[in-house]
N, C-alpha and C positions, 0 to 999 in steps of 0.2 A: 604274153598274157594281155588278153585283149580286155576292157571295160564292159561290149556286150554278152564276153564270157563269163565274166567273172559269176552270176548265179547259180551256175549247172556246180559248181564247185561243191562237193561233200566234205566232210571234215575230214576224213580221213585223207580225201585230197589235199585239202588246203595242209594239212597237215604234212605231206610229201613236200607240197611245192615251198611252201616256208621254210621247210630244214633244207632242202636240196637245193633249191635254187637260190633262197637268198637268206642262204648259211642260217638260218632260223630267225633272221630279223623282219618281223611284219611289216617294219616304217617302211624297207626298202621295198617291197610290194605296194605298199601305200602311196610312196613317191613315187612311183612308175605308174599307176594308176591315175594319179593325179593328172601328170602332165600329158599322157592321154585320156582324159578327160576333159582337159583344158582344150585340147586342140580340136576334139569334137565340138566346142560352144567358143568359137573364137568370138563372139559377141559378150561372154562372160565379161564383168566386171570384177574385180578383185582388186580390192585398195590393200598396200603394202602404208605400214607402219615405219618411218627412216626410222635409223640410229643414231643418237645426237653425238657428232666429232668429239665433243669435250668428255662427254660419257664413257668413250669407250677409251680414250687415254687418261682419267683417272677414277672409274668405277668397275672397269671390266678386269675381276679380279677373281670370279668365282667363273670360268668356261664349263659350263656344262649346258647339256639342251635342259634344261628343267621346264615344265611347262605350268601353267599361271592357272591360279581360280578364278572363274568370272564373276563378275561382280554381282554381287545378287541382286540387288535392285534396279539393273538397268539391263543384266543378262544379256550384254555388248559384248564382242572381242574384236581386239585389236589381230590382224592376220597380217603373219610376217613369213616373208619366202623363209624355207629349209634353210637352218645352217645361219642364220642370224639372228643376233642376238638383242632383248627387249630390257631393258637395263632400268626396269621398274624398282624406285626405292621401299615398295612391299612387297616383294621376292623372299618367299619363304624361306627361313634356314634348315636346310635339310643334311645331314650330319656324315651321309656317305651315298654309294653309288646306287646302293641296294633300295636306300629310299627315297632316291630320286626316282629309279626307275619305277617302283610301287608307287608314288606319287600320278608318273606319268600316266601307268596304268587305270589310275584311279579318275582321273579330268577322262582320259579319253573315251571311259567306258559311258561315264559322265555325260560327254558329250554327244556320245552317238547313239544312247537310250532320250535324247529329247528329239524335238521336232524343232532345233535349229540347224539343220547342217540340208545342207541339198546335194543328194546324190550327183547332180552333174555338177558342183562347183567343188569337188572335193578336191583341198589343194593340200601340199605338203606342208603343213604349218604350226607353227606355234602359237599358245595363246595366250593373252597378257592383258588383265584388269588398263584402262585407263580412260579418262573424262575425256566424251568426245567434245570436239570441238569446232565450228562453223569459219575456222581462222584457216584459209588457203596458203600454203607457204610452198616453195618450188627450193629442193636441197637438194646434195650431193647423195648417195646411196651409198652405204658403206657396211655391206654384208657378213660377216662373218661368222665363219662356223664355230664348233665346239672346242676348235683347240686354237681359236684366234687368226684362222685363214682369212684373208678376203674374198669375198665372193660377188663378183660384178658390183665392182667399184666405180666404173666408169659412168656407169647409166646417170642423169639426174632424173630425179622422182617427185613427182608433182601428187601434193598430197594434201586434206583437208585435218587430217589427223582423226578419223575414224574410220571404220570399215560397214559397210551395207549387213543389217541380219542377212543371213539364209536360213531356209527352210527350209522341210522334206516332212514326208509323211511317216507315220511310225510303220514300220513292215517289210521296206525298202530289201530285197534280194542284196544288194550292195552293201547297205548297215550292216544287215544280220551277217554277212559273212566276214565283213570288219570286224566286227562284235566277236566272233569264232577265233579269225588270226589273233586278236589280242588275250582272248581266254587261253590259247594254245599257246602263246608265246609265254604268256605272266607261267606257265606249268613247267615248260623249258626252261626257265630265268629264276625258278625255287626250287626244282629238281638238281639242276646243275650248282644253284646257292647253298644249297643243303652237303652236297658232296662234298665238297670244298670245305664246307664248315666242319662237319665231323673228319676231316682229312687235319685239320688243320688242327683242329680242339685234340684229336688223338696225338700226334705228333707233340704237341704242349704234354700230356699228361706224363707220357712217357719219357719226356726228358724231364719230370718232375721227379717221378719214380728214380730214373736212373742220377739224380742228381739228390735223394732225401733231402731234398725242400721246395718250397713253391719257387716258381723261374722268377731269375731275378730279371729286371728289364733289360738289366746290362750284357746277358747274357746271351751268347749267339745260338739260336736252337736249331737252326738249320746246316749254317757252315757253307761253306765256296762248296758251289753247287748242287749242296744238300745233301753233305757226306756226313754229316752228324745225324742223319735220322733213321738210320737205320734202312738194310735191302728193301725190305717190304714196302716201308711207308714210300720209300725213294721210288719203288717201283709204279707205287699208285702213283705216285706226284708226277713222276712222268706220261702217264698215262693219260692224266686229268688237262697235263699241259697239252700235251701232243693232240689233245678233239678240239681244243677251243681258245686254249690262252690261258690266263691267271685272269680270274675276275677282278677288276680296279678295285673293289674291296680290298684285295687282298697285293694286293701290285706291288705298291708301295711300300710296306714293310718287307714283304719276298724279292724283291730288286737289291734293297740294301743289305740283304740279307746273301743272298743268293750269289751275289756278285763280289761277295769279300766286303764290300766297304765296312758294314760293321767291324771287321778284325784290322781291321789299318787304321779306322779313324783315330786319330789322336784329335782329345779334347783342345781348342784351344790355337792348335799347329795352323788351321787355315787362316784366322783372323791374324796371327802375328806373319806367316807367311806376306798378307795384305798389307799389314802396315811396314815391312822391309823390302816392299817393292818400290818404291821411290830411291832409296839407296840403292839395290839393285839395280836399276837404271840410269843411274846417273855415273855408278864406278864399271862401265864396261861386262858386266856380267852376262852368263846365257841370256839372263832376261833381255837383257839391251840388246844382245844380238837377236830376238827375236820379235820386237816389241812392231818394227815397220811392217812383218809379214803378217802378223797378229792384227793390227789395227786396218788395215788393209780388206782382210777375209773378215771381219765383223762387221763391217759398214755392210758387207755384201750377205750376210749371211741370212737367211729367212725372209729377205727384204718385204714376201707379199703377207708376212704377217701381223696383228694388231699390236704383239708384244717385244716385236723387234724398229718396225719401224708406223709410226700413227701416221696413215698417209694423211690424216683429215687436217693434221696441223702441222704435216712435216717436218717430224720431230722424231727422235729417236725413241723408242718404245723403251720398260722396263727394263727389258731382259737384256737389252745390246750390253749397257754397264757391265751385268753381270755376267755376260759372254767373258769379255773383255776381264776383268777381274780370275775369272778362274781360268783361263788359258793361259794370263802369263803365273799366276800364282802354279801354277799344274811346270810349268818350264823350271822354275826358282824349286820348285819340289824334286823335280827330276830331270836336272840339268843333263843329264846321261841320255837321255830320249829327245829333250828338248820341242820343238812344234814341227806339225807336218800339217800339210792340208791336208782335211779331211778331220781334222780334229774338232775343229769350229763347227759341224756340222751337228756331230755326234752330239755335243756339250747344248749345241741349240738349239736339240729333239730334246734333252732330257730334262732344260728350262723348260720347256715349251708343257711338259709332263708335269714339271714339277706347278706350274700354274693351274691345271688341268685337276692334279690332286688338290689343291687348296691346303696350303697347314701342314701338308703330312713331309712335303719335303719343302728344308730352306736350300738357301744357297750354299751353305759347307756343306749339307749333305749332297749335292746333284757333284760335288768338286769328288766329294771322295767315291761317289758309284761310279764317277767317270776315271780318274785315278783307279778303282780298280779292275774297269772293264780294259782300260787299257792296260794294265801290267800282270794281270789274272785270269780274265774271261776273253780275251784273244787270243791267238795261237803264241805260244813262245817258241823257238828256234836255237835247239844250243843255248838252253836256257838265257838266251836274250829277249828282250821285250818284244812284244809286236812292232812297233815303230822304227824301232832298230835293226830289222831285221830282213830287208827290202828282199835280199837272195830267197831268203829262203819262203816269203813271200812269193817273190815272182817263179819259183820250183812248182810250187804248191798250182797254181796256175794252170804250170805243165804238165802235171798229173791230172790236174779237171778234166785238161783238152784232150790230152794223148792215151790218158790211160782210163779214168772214170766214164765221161761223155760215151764213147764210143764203144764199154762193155752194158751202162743203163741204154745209153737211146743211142743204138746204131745208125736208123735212118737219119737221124737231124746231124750226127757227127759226119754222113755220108757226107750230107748236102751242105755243110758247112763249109766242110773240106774241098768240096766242088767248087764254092765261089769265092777261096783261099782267104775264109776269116780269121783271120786270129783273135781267138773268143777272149784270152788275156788280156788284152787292151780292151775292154769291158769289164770283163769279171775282176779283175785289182784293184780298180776304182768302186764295186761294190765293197769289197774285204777292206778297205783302206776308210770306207765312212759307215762300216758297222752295217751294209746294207742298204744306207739310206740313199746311196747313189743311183739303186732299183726304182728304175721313175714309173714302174707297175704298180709299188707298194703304198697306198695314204697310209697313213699316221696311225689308224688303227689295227695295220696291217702288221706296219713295223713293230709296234709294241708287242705282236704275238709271237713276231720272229725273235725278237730278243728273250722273250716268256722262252721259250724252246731254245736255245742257245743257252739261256744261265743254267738251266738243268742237266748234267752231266748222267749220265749214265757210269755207273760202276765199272772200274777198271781202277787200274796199280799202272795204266800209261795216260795222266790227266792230258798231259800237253799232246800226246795224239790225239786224242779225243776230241780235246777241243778244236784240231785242225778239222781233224774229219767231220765235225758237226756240219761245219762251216762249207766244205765239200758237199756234203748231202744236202745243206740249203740254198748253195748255189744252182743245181742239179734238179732240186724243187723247180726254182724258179723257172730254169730254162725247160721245165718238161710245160709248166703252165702256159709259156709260149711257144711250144714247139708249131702248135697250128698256123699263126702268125708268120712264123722265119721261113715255113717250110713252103711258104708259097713268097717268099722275094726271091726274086733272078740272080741278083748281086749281091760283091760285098759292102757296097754303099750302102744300100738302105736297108741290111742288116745292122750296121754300124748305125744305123742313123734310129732305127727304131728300138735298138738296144740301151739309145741313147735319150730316148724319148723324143726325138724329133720323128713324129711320126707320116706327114703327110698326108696321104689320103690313106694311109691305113687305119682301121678303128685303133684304138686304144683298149689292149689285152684288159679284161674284168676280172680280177682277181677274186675270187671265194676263199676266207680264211681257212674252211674246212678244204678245198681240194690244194693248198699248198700245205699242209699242214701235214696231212694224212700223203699226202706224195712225200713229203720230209718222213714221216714212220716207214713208208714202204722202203725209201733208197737205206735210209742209214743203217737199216737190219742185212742190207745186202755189203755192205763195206767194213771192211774191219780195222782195226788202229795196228795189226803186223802185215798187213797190206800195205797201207800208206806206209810203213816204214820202209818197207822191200823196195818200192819205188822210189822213194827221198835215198836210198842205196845206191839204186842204180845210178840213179842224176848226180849225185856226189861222184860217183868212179867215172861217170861220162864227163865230169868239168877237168880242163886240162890244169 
């Protein structure tokens, strides 16, 4: 998409290219617009806004992009690169996800019906009331996005602390067709809110009916994997997951839901678990035997995040404590499983989420989704845990390679085999961190892949199921790259870009909708007495 194309575009085009190419999100249009458009007027000025250090290790508390009203009497904005954050202390409180995005909707339409914005300086940005000021100061730049990333942290940024008006004339081919992706998207983002909602309000009613009284909060309406709702509903809920995800709206309570933690939580168990981990460690317990490996993988874990480590003052961010805390409390819980690597990861992403939701999850709650993804939404093995279970782990592996791979995608198992991969040393270290090892997948990638993992499909075999899931979204993954592998020579830089070390190769662009709908097409082709016939064989073939 070119900048001098963009006006031939009709709506029902724009309308294609937004859902198809960039999975329905207008911004990602918008940012790819920008930055060519920047490099058309490399003469362009555009002042960035820093982040104050001290701000972002004790204010940065609510991560959302929310975007700012301008000031009315001065009808200034501060312009800040994509993905960083303006940590103004009159930042609206906006109560959920639905009205942030109507929020943002509402500034942007805002902004691109006046005569401040100049079609060639259209940059990807957010905007944020503040008093300009004539005071020059030269600081460190410290970017980040919506879930606490850093994003060119290196640069220092020379700045006056305001930004130049721009301008444009009203009628602009480029506005108006901005003006369209955002009318087209806000009808995508109420149409799909709507679904969900009457999906979700049904689901409620009916277990009102079948319970004669109003739900109590305490109550689980959905069940590990959403076996309490009934075919029908389970069917839509699958459905609804499998195009787009769970809407964050709805995330948060469906994770703790979906994943068992509601049915395991005991009130109470995690806080005293906390406070008997000092004797735990000091009388030789599992805890002590894993306490050096544990503190070890937390220093390391999400290092280039704001909530793990504050580079601006070098200091350990919120969430490390709380790493730390529920990993060994998770060991003292289930001495039988004990720590593995790859555990730190998983617990890191769901801090990292649970900051992301603001309020809706604490720290006992992210212990127990995690506690249940590991003992209930992973595959079990001879009814043992996932963690415990490496054999039958590394089987499952062998079915990918030998038996799945090569009846979905022939040519790519061809060519694998040709440059003697062994795609298991890869794909175990995905299944071993929940996926997040997939260095394809950002963050909001991953949260779709687990959306579609916690929802089980009907069956009387859960623990097949769940292996198989897990089959078909590794099988996802690898088809979204097939283009990529099928043009390396070796097994090196197979392994290496499997690995995310990519080289001169781009870096695969993942579309939530084409790994998604590749996940619906494999899993309806595989079945849970399939994988059992093969976990047969591989059992009669081990000496």
């Amino acid at each position: 998409m070119e900048p001098n194309d963009f006006h031939i575009l009709s709506r029902p085009r724009l309308k294609k290219l937004v859902e198809e190419k960039y999975d329905g999100d207008p911004y990602s249009l918008i940012e790819e617009l920008s930055f060519k458009l920047a490099s058309l007027q490399p003469s362009s000025q555009l002042k960035f806004r820093p982040s104050s250090s001290h701000r972002i290790s004790q204010e940065y508390s609510n991560p959302t992009n929310e975007v700012y009203a301008s000031n009315a009497e001065t009808q200034e904005f501060a312009i800040e690169h994509h993905g960083s954050k303006s940590l103004s202390q009159d930042k609206p409180t906006l109560s959920s996800n639905g009205e942030r995005r109507s929020r943002i909707f509402e500034l942007w339409h805002n902004i691109v019906s006046t005569e401040s914005l100049d079609e060639n300086k259209v940059a990807s940005v957010e905007l944020n009331t503040f008093k300009p000021t004539t005071e020059e100061t030269e600081v460190e730049r410290y970017d980040v996005d919506k879930f606490g990333f850093y994003i060119n942290y290196n640069a220092p940024l020379k700045t006056n602390g305001s930004a130049p008006l721009i301008s444009t004339t009203n009628g602009s081919p480029l506005l108006t067709s901005l003006k369209e992706i955002s009318r087209i998207h806000e009808g995508f983002e109420l149409q799909w809110s709507r679904q969900w909602q009457s999906l979700v309000s049904r689901i409620t009613r009916d277990h009102q009916r079948s319970h004669n009284s109003t739900t109590d909060t305490d109550t689980d309406i959905y069940g590990i994997g959403g076996i309490n709702i009934g075919d029908a509903n389970r069917q839509e809920l699958l459905t609804l997951v499998g195009e787009r995800g769970i809407p964050p709206q709805f995330r948060g309570e469906l994770w703790f839901c979906l994943s068992g933690a509601h049915n395991i939580r005991v009130a109470g168990e995690y806080n005293q678990l906390i406070r008997d981990l000092e004797f735990h460690v000091d009388h030789g317990s599992s805890v002590a035997r894993n306490v050096r490996e544990i503190d070890l993988d937390v220093v390391r874990t999400l290092w280039g995040n704001c909530y793990f480590n504050v580079l601006p003052d070098r200091i350990p961010g919120p969430c490390q404590a709380k790493l730390r805390r529920i990993l060994l409390a998770f060991v003292s819980y289930k001495p039988d499983i004990g720590y593995y690597q790859g555990m730190n990861k998983i617990v890191g992403h769901l801090l990292l989420y649970s900051m992301y939701l603001h309020h809706v999850w604490d720290e006992e709650d992210v212990f127990w989704i995690f506690v249940a993804i590991a003992t209930e939404v992973l595959p079990k093995y001879d009814y043992q845990p996932f963690f415990s279970s490496m054999k039958g782990i590394s089987n499952d592996q062998v079915i990918l390679e030998k038996k799945f791979l090569p009846r979905m995608f022939p040519e790519l198992a061809s060519h694998l085999q040709s440059l003697d991969v062994e795609l298991a040393t890869i794909t175990v270290n995905w299944w071993l961190t929940f996926f997040i090892g997939v260095k394809f997948l950002d963050m909001e990638l991953w949260l779709k892949v687990v959306d579609v993992l916690l929802v089980v499909e009907p069956t009387d075999r859960l623990y097949l199921m769940r292996s198989l899931k897990m089959e078909a979204m590794t099988l996802a993954i690898l088809k979204c790259v097939t283009p990529a592998l099928m043009s390396l020579g070796d097994a090196g830089s197979v392994y290496q870009y499997l690995d995310g070390n990519l080289g001169d190769k781009p870096l695969a662009v993942f579309r939530g909708h084409d790994l998604l709908s590749s996940y619906q097409s494999i899993i309806k082709q595989l079945s849970v007495n399939e994988l059992a016939e093969y976990r047969r064989q591989l059992s009669c073939a081990d000496p």
